[in-house]
C-alpha positions in Angstrom: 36.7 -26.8 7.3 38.0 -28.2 10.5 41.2 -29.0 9.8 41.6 -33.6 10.0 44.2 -33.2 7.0 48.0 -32.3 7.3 48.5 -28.7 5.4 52.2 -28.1 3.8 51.8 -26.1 1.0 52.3 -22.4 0.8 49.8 -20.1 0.6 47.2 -17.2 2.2 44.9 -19.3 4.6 42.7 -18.2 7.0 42.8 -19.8 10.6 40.3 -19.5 13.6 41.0 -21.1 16.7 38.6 -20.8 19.6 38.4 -21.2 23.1 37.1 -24.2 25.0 33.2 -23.9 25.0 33.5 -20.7 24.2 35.1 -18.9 27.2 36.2 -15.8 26.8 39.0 -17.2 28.5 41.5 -14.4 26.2 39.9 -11.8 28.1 39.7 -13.0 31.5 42.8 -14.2 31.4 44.3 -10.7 29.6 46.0 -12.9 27.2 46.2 -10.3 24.3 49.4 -9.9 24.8 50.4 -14.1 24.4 48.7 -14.3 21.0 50.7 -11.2 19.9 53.8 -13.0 21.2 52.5 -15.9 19.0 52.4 -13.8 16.1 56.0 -12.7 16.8 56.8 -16.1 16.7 55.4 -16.7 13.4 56.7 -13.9 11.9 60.0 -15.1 13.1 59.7 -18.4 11.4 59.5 -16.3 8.1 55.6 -16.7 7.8 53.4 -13.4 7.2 50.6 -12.1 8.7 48.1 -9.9 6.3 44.8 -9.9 8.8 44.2 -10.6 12.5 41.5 -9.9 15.1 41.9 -11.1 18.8 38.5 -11.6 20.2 37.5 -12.7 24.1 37.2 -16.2 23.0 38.7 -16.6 19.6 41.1 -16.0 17.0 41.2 -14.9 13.5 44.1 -14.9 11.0 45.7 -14.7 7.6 48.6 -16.2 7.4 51.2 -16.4 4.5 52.5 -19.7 5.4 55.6 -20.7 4.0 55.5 -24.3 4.1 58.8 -24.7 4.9 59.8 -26.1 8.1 56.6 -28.0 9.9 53.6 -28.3 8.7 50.7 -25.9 9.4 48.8 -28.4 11.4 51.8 -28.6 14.2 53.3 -25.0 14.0 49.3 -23.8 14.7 49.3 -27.0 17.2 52.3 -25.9 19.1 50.9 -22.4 19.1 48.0 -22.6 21.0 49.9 -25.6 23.2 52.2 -22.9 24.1 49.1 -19.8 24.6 47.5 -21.7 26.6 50.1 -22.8 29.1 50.7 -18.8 29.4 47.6 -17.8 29.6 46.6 -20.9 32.6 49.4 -19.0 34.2 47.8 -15.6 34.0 43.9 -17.0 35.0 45.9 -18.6 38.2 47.1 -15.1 39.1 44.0 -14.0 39.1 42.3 -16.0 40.8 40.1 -17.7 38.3 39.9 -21.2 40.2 36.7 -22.0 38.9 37.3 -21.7 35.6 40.5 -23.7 36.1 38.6 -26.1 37.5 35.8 -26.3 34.3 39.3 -26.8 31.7 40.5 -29.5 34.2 37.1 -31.3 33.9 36.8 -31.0 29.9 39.5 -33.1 29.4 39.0 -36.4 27.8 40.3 -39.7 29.5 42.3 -40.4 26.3 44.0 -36.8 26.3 44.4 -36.9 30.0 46.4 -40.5 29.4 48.6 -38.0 27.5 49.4 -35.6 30.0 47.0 -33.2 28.7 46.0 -31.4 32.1 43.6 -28.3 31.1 41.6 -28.0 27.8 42.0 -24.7 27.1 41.2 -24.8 23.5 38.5 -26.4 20.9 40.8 -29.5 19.9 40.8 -29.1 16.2 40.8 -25.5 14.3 39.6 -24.2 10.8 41.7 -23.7 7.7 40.6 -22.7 4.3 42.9 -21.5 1.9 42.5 -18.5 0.5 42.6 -19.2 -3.5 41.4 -15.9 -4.9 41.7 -12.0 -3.7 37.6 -12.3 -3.6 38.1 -15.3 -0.5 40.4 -13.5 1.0 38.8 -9.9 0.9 35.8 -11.6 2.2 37.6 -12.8 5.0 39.5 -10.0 6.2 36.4 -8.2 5.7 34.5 -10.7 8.0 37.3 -10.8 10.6 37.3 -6.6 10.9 33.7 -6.8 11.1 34.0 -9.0 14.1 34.1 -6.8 16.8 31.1 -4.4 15.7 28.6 -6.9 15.1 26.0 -6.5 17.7 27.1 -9.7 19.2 29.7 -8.4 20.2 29.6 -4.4 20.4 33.0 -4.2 21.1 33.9 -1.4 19.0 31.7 1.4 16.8 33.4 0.6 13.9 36.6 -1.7 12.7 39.2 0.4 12.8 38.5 1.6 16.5 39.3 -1.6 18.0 42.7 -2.5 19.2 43.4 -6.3 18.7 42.5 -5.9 15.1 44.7 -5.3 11.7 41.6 -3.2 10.4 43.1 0.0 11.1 45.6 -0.8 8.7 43.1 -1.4 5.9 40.9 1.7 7.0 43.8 4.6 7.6 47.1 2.8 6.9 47.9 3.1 10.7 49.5 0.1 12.3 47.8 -1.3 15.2 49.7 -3.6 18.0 51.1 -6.1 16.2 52.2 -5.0 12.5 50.9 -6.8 9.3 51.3 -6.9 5.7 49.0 -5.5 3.1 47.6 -7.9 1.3 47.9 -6.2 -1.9 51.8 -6.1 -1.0 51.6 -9.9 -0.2 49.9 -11.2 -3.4 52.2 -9.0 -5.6 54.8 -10.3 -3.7 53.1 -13.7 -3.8 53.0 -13.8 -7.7 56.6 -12.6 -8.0 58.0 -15.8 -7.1 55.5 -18.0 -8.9 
């Protein structure tokens, strides 16, 4: 579901938030690195992370959310608020006018009365909580299997590509950013029911 509804209960949900008409503005703009800082900052806020893949033009997470402090809906909010920013930076360096230009353009009037100056991502993002170990395997399996679908072909399997947790799953090797089994997280989870 798209998320209209403000989420403040902890749990394991699973968040996608994409890029504005489906850029692949990550990868143009080299912006691995900002979502990674993103997760740093989530971590640091005392949430989790259990699953993530980077793609070009969207993001997949599981995220052991706390629900203290703000409420999913802002601390996502303010998330891509701040990615983007950093990432407009990076296209700017490299010369990406025209695609500058196409973010300036998709902004509503009513955003732009706001301030709002680029639109860098799809406004709202998706949510669903992760209930049962069967939602949430299927998701992290879904997410890993992201980059070898045939859509994409961005890897030959799940575990070979780089801004993914699937290596984890696959050969208990860490990739970039460092993430929790999940099996460590709902044990962990049910321990302070």
């Amino acid at each position: 579901m798209t998320v209209h509804t403000t989420t403040e209960k902890a749990g394991i949900y699973f968040i996608t938030f994409t890029c504005h008409d489906w850029l692949s503005l990550i990868e143009l703009s080299d912006g691995y690195s900002t979502v990674y800082n993103f997760f740093k900052v989530l971590k640091d806020k005392g949430h989790m992370l259990t699953g993530y893949v980077i793609m070009p033009n969207h993001v997949h997470i599981l995220l052991y959310y706390t629900g203290l402090e703000r409420n999913l809906n802002t601390l996502i909010g303010n998330g891509k608020r701040f990615m983007a920013y950093e990432m407009l930076k990076k296209l700017e360096c490299k010369g990406y006018n025209d695609v500058i230009f196409k973010l300036q353009q998709a902004v509503q009037a009513k955003d732009a009365e706001k301030g709002q100056k680029h639109c860098f991502w799809i406004n709202s993002f998706e949510v669903k909580e992760c209930r049962t170990e069967k939602f949430l395997l299927q998701k992290l399996h879904y997410m890993h299997n992201n980059p070898v679908d045939e859509k994409w072909m961005l890897a030959t399997a799940p575990h070979e590509y780089l801004h993914s947790s699937a290596s984890l799953y696959f050969n208990g090797k860490q990739q970039i950013f460092p993430v929790i089994d999940y099996i460590k997280l709902l044990n962990w989870e049910q321990m302070y029911e």
